[in-house]
C-alpha positions in Angstrom: 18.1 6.3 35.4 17.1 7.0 32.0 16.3 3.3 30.5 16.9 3.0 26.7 13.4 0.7 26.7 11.8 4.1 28.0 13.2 6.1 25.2 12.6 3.3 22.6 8.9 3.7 23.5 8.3 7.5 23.7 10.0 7.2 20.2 7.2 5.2 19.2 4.4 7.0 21.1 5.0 9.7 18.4 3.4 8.0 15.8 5.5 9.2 12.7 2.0 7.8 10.5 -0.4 10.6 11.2 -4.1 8.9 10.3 -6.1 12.2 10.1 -3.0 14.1 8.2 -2.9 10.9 5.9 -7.1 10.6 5.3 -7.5 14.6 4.8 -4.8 14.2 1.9 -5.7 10.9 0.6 -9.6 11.0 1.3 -10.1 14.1 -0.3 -8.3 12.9 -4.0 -9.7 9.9 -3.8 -12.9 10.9 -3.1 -12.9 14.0 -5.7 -11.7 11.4 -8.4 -14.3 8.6 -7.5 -16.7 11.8 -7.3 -16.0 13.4 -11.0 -15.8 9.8 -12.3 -19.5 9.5 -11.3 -20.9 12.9 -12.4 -19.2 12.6 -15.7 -20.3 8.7 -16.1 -24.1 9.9 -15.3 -23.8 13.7 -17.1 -23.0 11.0 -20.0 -25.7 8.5 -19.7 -28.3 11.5 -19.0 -27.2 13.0 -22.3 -27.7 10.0 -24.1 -30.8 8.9 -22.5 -32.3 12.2 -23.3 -31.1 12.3 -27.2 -32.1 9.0 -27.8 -35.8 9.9 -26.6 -35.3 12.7 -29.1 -34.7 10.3 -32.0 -37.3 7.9 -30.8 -39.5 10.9 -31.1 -38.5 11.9 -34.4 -38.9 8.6 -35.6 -42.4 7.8 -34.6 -43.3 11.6 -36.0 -41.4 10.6 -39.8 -42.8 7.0 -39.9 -46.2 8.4 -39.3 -45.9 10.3 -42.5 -44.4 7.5 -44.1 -48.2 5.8 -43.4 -50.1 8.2 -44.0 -48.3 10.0 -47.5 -48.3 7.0 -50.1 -46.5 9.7 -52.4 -43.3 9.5 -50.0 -43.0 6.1 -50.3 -43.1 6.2 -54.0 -41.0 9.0 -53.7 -38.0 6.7 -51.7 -38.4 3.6 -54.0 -38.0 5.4 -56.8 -41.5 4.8 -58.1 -43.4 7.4 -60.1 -44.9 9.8 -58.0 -48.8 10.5 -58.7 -49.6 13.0 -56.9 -46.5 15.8 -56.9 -48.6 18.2 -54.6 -49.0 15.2 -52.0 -45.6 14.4 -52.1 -44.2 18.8 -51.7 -46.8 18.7 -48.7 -45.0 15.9 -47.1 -42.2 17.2 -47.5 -42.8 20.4 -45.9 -44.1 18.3 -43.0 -40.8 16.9 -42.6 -38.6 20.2 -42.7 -41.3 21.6 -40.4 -40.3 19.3 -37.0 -39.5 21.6 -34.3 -36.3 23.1 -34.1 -34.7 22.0 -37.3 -32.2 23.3 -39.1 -32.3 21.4 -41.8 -33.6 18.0 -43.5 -32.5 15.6 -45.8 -33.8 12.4 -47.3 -31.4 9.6 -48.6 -32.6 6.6 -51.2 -31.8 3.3 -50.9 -28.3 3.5 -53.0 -27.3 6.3 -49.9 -28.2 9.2 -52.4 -29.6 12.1 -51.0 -32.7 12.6 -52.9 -33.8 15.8 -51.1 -32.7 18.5 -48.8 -34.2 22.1 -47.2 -30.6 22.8 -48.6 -31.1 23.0 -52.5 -27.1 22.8 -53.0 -26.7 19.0 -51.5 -29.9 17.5 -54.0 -28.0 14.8 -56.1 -24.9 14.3 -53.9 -23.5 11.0 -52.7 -21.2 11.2 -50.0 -18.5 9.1 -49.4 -18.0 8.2 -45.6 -20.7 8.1 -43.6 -20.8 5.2 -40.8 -24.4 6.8 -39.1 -25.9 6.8 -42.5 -24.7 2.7 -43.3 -26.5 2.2 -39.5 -29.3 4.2 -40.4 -29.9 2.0 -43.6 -29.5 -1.1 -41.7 -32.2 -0.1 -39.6 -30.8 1.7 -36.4 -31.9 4.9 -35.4 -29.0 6.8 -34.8 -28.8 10.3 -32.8 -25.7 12.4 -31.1 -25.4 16.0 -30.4 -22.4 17.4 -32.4 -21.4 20.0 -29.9 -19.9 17.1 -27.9 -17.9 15.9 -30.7 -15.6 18.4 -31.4 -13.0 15.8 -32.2 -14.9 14.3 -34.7 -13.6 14.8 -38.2 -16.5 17.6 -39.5 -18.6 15.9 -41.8 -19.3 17.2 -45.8 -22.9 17.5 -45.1 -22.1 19.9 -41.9 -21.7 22.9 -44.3 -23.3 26.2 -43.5 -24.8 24.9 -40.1 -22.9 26.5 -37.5 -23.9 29.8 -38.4 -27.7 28.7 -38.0 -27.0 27.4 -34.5 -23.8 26.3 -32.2 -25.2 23.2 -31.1 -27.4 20.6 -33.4 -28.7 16.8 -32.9 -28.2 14.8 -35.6 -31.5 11.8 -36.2 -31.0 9.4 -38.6 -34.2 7.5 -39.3 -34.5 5.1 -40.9 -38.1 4.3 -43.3 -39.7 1.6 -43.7 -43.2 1.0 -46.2 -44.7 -0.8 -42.9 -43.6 -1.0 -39.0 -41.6 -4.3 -39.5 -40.9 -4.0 -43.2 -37.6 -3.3 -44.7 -36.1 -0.3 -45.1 -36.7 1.6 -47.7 -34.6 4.9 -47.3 -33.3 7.6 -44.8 -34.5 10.8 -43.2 -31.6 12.7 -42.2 -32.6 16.1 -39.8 -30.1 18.6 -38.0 -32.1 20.1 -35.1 -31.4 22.7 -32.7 -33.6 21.6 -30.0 -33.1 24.6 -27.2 -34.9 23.2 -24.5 -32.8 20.2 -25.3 -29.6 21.9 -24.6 -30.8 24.1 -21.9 -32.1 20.5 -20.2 -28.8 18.8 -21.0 -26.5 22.2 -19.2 -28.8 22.1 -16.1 -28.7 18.4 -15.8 -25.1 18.6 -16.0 -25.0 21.0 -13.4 -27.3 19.8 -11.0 -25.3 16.0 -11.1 -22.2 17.6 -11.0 -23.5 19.8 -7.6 -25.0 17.5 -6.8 -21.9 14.7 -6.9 -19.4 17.4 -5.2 -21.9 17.8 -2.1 -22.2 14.1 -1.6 -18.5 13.9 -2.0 -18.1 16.8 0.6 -20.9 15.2 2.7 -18.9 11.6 2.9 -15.4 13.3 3.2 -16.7 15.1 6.9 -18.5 12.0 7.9 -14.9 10.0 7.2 -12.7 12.5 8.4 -14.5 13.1 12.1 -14.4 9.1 11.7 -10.8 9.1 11.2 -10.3 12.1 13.6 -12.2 10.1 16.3 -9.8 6.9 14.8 -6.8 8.5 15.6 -7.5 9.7 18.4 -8.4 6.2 20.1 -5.5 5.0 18.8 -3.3 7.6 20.4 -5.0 6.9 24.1 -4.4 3.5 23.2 -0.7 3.4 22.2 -0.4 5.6 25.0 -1.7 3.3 27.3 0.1 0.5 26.0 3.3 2.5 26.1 2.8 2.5 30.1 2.1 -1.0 30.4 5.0 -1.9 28.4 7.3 0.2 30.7 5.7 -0.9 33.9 5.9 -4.6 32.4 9.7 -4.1 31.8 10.5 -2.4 35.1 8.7 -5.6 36.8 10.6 -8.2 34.8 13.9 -5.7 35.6 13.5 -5.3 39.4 12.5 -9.4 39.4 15.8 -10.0 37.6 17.5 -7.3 39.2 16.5 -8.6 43.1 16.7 -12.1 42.5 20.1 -12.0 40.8 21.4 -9.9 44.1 19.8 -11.7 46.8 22.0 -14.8 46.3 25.2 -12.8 46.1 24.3 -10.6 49.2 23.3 -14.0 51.2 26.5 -15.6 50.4 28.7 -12.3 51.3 26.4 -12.5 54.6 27.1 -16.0 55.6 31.3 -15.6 55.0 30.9 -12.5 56.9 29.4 -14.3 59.9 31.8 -17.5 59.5 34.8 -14.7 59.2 34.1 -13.3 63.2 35.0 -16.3 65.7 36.7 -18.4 62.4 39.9 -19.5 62.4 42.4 -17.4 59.9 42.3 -20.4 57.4 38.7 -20.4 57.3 38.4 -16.4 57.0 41.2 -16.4 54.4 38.4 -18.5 52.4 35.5 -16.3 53.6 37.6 -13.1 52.0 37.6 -14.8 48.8 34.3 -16.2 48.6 33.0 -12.3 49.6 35.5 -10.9 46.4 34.3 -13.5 44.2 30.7 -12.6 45.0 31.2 -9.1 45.0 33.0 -9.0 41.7 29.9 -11.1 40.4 27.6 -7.9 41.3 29.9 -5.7 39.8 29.4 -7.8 36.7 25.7 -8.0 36.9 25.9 -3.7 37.4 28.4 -3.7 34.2 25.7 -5.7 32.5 23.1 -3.4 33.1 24.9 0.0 32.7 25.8 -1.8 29.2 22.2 -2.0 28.5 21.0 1.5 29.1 24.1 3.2 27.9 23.1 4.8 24.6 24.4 3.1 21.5 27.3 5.7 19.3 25.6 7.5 16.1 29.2 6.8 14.2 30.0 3.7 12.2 33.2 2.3 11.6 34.8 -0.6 9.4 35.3 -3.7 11.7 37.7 -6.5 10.6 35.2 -9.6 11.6 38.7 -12.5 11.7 40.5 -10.3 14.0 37.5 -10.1 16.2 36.7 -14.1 16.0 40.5 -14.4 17.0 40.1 -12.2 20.2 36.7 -14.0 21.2 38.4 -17.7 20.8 41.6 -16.6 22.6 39.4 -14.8 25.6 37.3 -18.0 26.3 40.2 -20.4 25.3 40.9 -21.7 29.1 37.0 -21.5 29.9 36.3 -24.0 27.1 39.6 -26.2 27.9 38.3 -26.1 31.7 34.9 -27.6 30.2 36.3 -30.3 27.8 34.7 -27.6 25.0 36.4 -28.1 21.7 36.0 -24.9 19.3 37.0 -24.8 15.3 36.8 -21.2 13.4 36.4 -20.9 9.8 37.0 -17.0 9.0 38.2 -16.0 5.8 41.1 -13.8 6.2 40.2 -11.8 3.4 36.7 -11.2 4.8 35.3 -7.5 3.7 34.9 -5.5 6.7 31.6 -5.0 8.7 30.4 -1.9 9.1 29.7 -1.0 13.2 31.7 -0.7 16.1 34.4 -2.6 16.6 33.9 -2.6 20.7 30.5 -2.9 20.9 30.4 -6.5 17.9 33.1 -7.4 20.2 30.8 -7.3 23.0 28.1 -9.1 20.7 30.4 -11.6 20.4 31.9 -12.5 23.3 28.2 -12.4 24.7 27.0 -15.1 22.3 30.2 -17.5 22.7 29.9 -16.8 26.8 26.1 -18.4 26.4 27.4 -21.2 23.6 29.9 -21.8 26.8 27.3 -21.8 29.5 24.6 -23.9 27.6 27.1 -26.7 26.8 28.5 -26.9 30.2 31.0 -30.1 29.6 32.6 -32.0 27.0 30.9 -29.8 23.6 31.8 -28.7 20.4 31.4 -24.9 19.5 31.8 -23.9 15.6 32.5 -20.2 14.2 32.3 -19.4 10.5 31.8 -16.2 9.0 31.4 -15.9 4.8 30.3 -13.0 2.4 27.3 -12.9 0.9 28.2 -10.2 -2.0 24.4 -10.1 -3.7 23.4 -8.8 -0.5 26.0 -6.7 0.2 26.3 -8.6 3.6 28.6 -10.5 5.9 27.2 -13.4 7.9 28.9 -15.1 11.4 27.9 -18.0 12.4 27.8 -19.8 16.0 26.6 -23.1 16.5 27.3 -24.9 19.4 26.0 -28.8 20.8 24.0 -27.5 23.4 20.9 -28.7 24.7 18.8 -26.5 22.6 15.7 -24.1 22.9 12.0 -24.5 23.2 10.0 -22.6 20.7 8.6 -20.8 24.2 12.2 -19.6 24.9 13.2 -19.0 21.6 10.3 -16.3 21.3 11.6 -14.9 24.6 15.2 -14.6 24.3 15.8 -11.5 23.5 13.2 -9.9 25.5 15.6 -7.7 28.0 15.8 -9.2 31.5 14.3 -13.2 30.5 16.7 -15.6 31.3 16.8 -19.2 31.9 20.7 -19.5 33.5 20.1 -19.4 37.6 23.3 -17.0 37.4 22.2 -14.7 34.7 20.7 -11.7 34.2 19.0 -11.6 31.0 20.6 -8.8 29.4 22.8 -10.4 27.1 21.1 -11.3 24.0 18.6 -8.1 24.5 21.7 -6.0 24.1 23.5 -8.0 21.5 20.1 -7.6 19.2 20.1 -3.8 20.2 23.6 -3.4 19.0 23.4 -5.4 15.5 19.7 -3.5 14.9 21.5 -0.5 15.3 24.1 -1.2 12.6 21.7 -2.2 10.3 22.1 -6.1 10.5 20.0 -8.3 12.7 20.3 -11.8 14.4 18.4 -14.8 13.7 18.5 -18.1 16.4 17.6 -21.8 14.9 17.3 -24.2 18.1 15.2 -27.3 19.2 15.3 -29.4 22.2 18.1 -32.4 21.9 20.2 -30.5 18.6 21.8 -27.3 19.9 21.7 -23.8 19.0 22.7 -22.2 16.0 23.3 -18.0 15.8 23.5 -16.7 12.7 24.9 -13.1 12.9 24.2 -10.9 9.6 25.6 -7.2 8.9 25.9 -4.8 6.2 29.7 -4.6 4.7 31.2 -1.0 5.1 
């Protein structure tokens, strides 16, 4: 026989969430983003680690002119220069730093004074934020090829035909070390080594971040690989013990709900040979009633492994609740059981299948029924609940409750706690109302009865 529990677990065993398919996809962007964020985050602070050495070099190279020519320093202040020849040769010294393209010396009022351009002498410019930090005493230094978007500067003219990638120093003077400052040395280099330094340092971190990034990507994948593989063996393992589990609890259920039946057909059997014809007359019945009680228990569990219909239907939940109070109507007057229904008739339809809520039903009332024994009350209600686009039944009965123990087991297929029952009931009932896309939720305690509250979609 082809259990549904069998089928519900090889469904599972396939493991719709593939770990290695998952990691290879996921792994590899997030790696290769984390990885590029890192080689551009260190190209960066490479490049300005290594410029700013550049303008701390410049620096220390212009102040030591400032020291030693007293002609410059006259020449920033504004003071009369007295020795012209002093001051040219200083000058020269300046435009003479390695690799520039060209130099220019600002005053104090953020005029340039001088430049190896002739054409700029005289000119104040109007925007210039590195210049205002200059004069304030920072050293300021950026290569201009990485600034593309950078609004190109007056004082730019003429350069990019001299060279395709400049630093731009500003440093500022000072009379002393620690003194203020007295004016700016402006210079445009087009330090090769610089550049050529900067592209292989950008290509070695960005090699060097994509094989560490490769690297840690195979060392996680054969993880994951190795991950998912466990897994597997270990859902597959768990599969089995889950099947042989339920086929225990299913044969226990199974023999100890037949044994009693088959002793009690044996023993009217054997009272049936030498007994009187009143006595067999009760024998015969008492083997039909037992007899139709296996047939019951073998509905039952046909009912449970039959597969459940792909095709929904619009169910009219009053009509049902009618059918379900008029089927147990003598049961519950036999019992002293009063029952009260509160179903809209102008319910909105669930969707499912009519036959099979039916069966829900009538499953749920029959263990209201049992639970109560004598002299109860069961209450049906059923309402709408239009935010949610649901319909919710309600069965609550006076019953002498659940445990918490037995509330986590009851609708595990084949649990009961009723001497004459199977434990199929509930487990099918869930089965069904899953399958329709609504679900069943049970509030009980000991002493206060048992309340089922029955939710499904609205067709």
């Amino acid at each position: 026989m082809n259990w549904p529990l069998n089928s519900a677990f090889r469904t599972q065993s396939a493991l719709p969430f593939n770990l290695s398919r998952w990691f290879a996809i996921v792994g590899l962007v997030s790696i290769a983003v984390v990885g590029t964020a890192c080689a551009v985050l260190l190209s960066q602070f490479l490049t300005d680690r290594m410029l700013r050495q550049e303008g701390q070099m410049t620096m220390q190279f212009v102040q030591s002119l400032i020291t030693t020519e007293n002609s410059l320093r006259e020449y920033l202040t504004g003071a009369k220069t007295r020795d012209p020849e002093e001051l040219r040769a200083a000058l020269r010294h300046i435009a003479a730093v390695p690799d520039t393209l060209r130099a220019n010396v600002y005053n104090r009022e953020r005029r340039l004074i001088w430049s190896t351009d002739p054409a700029l002498v005289g000119r104040k410019f109007s925007v210039n934020t590195e210049l205002d930090s200059a004069l304030g005493g920072k050293v300021v230094v950026h290569g201009d090829a990485e600034d593309d978007d950078r609004p190109h500067k007056e004082e730019h003219m003429d350069l990019e035909e001299n060279g395709n990638y400049f630093v731009e120093v500003y440093v500022p003077v000072r009379e002393t070390a620690h003194a203020k400052v007295i004016g700016v040395v402006e210079l445009y280099k087009n330090p090769k080594a610089l550049a050529e330094a900067l592209h292989s340092s950008r290509i070695y971190v960005f090699a060097g971040a994509a094989a560490a990034g490769m690297l840690l990507y195979l060392a996680l994948f054969s993880l994951s690989r190795r991950a998912d593989a466990v897994i597997r063996s270990q859902q597959e393992r768990l599969i089995e013990n889950e099947i042989l589990a339920t086929v225990g609890e299913m044969g226990s259920a199974v023999a100890h709900g037949i044994r009693n039946p088959l002793a009690a057909i044996r023993s009217s059997a054997e009272l049936a040979l030498d007994a009187p014809p009143e006595v067999v007359r009760e024998s015969a019945q008492d083997i039909i009633a037992e007899a139709d009680r296996l047939e019951a228990w073998v509905r039952e569990l046909l009912s449970y492994a039959r597969p459940l219909p792909g095709t929904f239907e619009a169910v009219a939940l009053p009509a049902l609740v009618d059918g379900a109070i008029n089927h147990f109507a003598r049961e519950m007057q036999k019992r002293d059981i009063s029952g009260s229904a509160k179903v809209a008739p102008d319910l909105p339809p669930a969707k499912g299948d009519a036959f099979l809520l039916g069966q829900v039903l009538h499953s749920l009332i029959a263990n209201a029924v049992e639970a109560i024994e004598r002299n109860g009350t069961i209450e049906i209600a059923a309402k709408a609940v239009p935010a949610h686009k649901r319909v919710e039944l309600t069965i609550r009965d006076s019953g002498p409750g659940m445990t918490p123990e037995q509330i986590k087991r009851v609708f595990t297929p084949f649990y009961t706690t009723k001497a004459k029952g199977m434990g199929g009931g509930l487990a099918l009932a869930k089965r069904i109302v899953e399958r329709f896309g609504g679900h069943i939720d049970i509030d009980s305690a000991p002493g206060r009865g048992t309340v089922v509250c029955l939710s499904m979609p609205i067709a």
